[in-house]
N, C-alpha and C positions, 0 to 999 in steps of 0.2 A: 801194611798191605803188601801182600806179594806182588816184588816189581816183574814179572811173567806176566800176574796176570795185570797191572796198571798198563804193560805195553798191550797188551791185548787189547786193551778198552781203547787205547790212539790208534790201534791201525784201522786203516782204511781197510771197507768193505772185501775188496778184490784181492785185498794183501793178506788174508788171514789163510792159511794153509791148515785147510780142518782135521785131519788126523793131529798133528801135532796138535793145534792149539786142544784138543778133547786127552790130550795125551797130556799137555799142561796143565792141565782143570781136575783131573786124576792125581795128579803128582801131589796138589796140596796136599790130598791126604796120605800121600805116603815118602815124606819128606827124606825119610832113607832108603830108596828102593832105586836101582842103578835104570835110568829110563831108557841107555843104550840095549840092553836086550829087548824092547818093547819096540824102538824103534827099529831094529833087525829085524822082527816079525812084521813088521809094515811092509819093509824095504825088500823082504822076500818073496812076502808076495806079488809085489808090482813087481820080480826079476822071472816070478815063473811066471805071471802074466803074459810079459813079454816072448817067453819062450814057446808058452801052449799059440797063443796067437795075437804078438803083439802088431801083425802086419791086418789083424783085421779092419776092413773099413765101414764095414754094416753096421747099425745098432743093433741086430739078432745077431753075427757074431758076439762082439763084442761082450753083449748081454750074456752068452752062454760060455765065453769064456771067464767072465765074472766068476759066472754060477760052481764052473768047475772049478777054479783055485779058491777061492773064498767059501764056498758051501761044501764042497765037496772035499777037495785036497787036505785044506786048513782045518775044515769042520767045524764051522763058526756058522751055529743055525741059532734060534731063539729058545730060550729059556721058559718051556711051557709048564713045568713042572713048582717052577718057583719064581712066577712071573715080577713079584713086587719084590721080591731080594733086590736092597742097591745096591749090590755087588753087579748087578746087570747095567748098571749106568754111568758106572765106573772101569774107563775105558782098558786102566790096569786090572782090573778083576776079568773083566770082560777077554781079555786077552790071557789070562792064565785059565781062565775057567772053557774058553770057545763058546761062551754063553753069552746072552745081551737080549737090551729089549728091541724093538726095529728103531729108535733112534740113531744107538748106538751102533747095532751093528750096519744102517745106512753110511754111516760117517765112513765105517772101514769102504766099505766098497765105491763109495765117493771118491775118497781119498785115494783109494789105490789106483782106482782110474783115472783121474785126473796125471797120475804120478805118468801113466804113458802117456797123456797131452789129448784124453778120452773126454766127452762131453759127457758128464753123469751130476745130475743135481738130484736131492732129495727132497719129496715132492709129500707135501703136509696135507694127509687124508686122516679124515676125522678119528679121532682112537687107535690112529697107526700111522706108518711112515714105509714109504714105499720108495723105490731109487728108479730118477727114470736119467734111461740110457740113448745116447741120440740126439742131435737138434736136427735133423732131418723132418720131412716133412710129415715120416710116418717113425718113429723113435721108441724105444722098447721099455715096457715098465716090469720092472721086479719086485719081487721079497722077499730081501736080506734075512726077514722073521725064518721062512722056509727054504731058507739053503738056496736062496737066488731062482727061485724058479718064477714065468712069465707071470703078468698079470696081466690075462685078455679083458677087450672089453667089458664082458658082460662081466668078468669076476670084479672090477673096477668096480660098474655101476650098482651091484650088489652091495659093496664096502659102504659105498655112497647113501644109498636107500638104507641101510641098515643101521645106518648113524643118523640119517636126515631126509626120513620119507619126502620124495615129491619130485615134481619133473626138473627143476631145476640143480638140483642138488652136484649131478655130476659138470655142470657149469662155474658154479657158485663157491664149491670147496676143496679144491684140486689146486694147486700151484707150488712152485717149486720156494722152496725154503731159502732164504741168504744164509750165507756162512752163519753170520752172527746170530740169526735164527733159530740153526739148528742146536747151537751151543746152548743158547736159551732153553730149550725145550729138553736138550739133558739134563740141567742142573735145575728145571721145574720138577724132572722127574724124582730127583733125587729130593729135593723140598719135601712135595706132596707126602714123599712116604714116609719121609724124616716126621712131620710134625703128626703124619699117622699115629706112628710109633711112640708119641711125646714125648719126641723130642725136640721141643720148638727151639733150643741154644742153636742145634746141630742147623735147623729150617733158616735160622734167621743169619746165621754163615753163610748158609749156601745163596742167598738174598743179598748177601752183602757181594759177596763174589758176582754173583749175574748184575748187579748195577753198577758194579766195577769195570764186568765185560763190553756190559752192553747197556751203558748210562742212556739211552735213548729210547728204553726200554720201561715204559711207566708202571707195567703193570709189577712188575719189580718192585720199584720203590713203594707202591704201597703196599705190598705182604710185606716189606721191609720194616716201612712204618707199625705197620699192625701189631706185626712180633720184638719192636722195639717198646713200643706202651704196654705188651702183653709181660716184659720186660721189667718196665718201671722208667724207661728213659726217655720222657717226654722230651728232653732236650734233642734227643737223634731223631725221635721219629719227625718230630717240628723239621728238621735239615733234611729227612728224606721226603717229606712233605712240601716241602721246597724247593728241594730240586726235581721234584716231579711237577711241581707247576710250570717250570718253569719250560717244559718240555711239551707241555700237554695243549693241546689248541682246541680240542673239542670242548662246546663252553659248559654243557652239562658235566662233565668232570673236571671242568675248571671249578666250577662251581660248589660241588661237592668237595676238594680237595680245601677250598678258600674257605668252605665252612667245617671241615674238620680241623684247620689252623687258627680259626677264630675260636673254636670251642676249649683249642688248645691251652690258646692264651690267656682266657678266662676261668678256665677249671682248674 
């Protein structure tokens, strides 16, 4: 296992720096490729940041000077032409191409904000991924997808109802994503398309990786498991079967898990 990504799985929540680590998680695949020039495209744009308006104190500033350096300057908008290319989830393609899906390109604009000491989390809406800007009382939300530009309320509650008809929804399915979250939901995205494609060797890497990053992470361990018996290695998927019990406190998936390890043992 890549010791990158084992120290990723020990740090502490607050201690992951998401540009990098999304830059780490990229690198497996391209174990020859010099990450100093990718990391200079990060590091420039939090420099012209700073220059267009890094004295801003608003979350509407700050939001639109986002939008200018990263959507506009950079030209880092979303990939609507070839939505399920993993090259869009891969933060090195992503960064040669100016393309990505809104996970990815959230992370840039997280990250580069942060990089001025900016409050920007990205904030997990049903089938997309929005960056909201501000801890103020009233705090600006964007989409990294369309070149940073606002997301008012009612285009929000639209997103909301369009995934999950009902008065509650815009309550219910909005909140901001932890680092380690968001890492998760790149490397699902990359999974999902991988075993599309059938490629389940490629799915059940990227499986091994995310319970690597983020061993706390149950739902992991069991597409882990899954594609390890789909495999032939009932001896791994039994040990990812097990360390997702070991994790899991809800007792109807205790449950299920204790009876796919007993069927294990028997079949």
């Amino acid at each position: 296992m890549n010791d990158n990504l084992i120290r990723l799985g020990l740090l502490d929540e607050d201690d992951i720096i998401l540009d990098e680590a999304a830059l780490s998680l990229a690198l497996l695949d391209h174990p020859a490729i010099d990450p100093i020039p990718y990391r200079d495209v990060i590091e420039a744009m939090a420099i012209r940041l700073e220059a267009v308006d890094g004295g801003a104190t608003s979350a509407e500033a700050r939001a639109d000077a986002l939008a200018r350096v990263i959507g506009e300057e950079f030209g880092f908008v979303g990939d609507r032409e070839t939505y399920d290319d993993p090259a869009n989830a891969d933060l090195i393609r992503v960064i040669d191409r100016r393309r990505g899906l809104p996970v990815s390109l959230s992370i840039l604009y997280v990250g580069v904000a942060r990089r001025l000491g900016w409050q920007a989390d990205a904030l997990d809406v049903p089938g997309h991924v929005l960056v909201l800007v501000g801890a103020e009382a009233v705090p600006v939300i964007v989409d990294p997808f369309r070149g940073g530009i606002r997301v008012g309320r009612d285009q929000l509650a639209a997103l909301l109802m369009a995934a999950n008809p009902g008065p509650a929804a815009a309550v219910s399915h909005v909140a901001a994503m932890p680092n380690r979250a968001i890492l998760v939901r790149l490397l699902l995205n990359q999974a999902t398309r991988a075993e599309a494609a059938g490629k389940g060797r490629r799915a059940l890497d990227l499986y091994t990786r995310m319970t690597s990053m983020a061993p706390g992470y149950g739902h992991g361990w069991w597409e882990r498991a899954r594609l390890e018996l789909v495999d032939g290695d009932v001896q791994a998927a039994r040990a990812s079967l097990s360390a997702m019990l070991e994790i899991t406190r809800d007792p109807e998936l205790r449950g299920r898990v204790s009876a796919t390890l007993a069927s294990l043992a028997t079949g």
